[in-house]
C-alpha positions in Angstrom: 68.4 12.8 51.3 70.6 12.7 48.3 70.7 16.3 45.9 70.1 15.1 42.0 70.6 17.4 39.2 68.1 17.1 36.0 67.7 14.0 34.6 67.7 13.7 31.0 66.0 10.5 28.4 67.2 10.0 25.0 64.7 7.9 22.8 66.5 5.3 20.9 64.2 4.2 18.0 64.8 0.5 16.9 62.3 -0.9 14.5 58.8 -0.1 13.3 56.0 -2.2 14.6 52.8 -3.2 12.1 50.9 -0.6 14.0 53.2 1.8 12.7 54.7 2.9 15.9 58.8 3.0 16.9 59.8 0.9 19.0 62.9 1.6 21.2 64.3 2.3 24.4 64.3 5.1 26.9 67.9 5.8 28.2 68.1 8.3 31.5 70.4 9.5 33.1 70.5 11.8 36.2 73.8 13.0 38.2 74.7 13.4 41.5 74.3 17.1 42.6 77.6 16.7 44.8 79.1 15.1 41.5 79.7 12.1 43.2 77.7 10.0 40.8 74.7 9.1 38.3 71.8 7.2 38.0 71.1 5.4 35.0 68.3 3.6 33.7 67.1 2.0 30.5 63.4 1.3 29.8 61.6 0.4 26.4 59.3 2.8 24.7 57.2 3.1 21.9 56.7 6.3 20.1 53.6 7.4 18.2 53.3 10.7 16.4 56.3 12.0 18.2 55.0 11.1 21.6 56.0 8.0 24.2 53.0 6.3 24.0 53.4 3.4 25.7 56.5 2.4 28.1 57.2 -1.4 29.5 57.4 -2.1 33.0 58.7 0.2 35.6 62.9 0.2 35.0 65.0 0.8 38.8 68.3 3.1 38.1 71.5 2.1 38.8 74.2 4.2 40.3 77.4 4.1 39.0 80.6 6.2 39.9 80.8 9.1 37.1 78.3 10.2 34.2 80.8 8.4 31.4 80.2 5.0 33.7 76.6 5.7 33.5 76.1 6.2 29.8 78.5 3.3 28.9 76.5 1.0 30.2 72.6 2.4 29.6 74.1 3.1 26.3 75.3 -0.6 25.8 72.4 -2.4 27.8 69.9 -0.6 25.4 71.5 -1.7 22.3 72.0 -5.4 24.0 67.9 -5.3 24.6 67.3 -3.9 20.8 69.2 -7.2 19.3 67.1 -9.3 21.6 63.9 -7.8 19.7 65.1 -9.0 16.0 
């Protein structure tokens, strides 16, 4: 069984829908407790009154080789889906 430190999501907002709500995409990202790696994951979100209200379908992480490898690409892959939604 593989140790995982905290994982942590950073909610990046894209547009406003005609409800009113943010729409964006969840970014997470959880190491390796050996520091051997992290898991990474992107997943879209929309916010309503400060709370995820509503998430899309079920996202499967990706492990990658270091935290920086991780973020690079969750990082770029949200911003890659965003342009898709304008």
């Amino acid at each position: 069984m593989t140790n995982l430190k905290e994982s942590f999501e950073t909610f990046m907002p894209h547009h406003i829908d005609s409800k009113g709500r943010t729409v964006g995409y969840v970014v997470g990202l959880r190491e390796l407790a050996d520091d051997t790696g992290c898991y990474a994951w992107v997943q879209k979100a929309v916010q309503q009154c400060g709370d995820w209200a509503n998430f899309g379908p079920v996202q499967r992480s990706k492990l990658f080789p270091s935290l920086e490898a991780a973020k690079s690409w969750a990082y770029s892959t949200a911003k890659e889906r965003a342009a898709k939604l304008t």
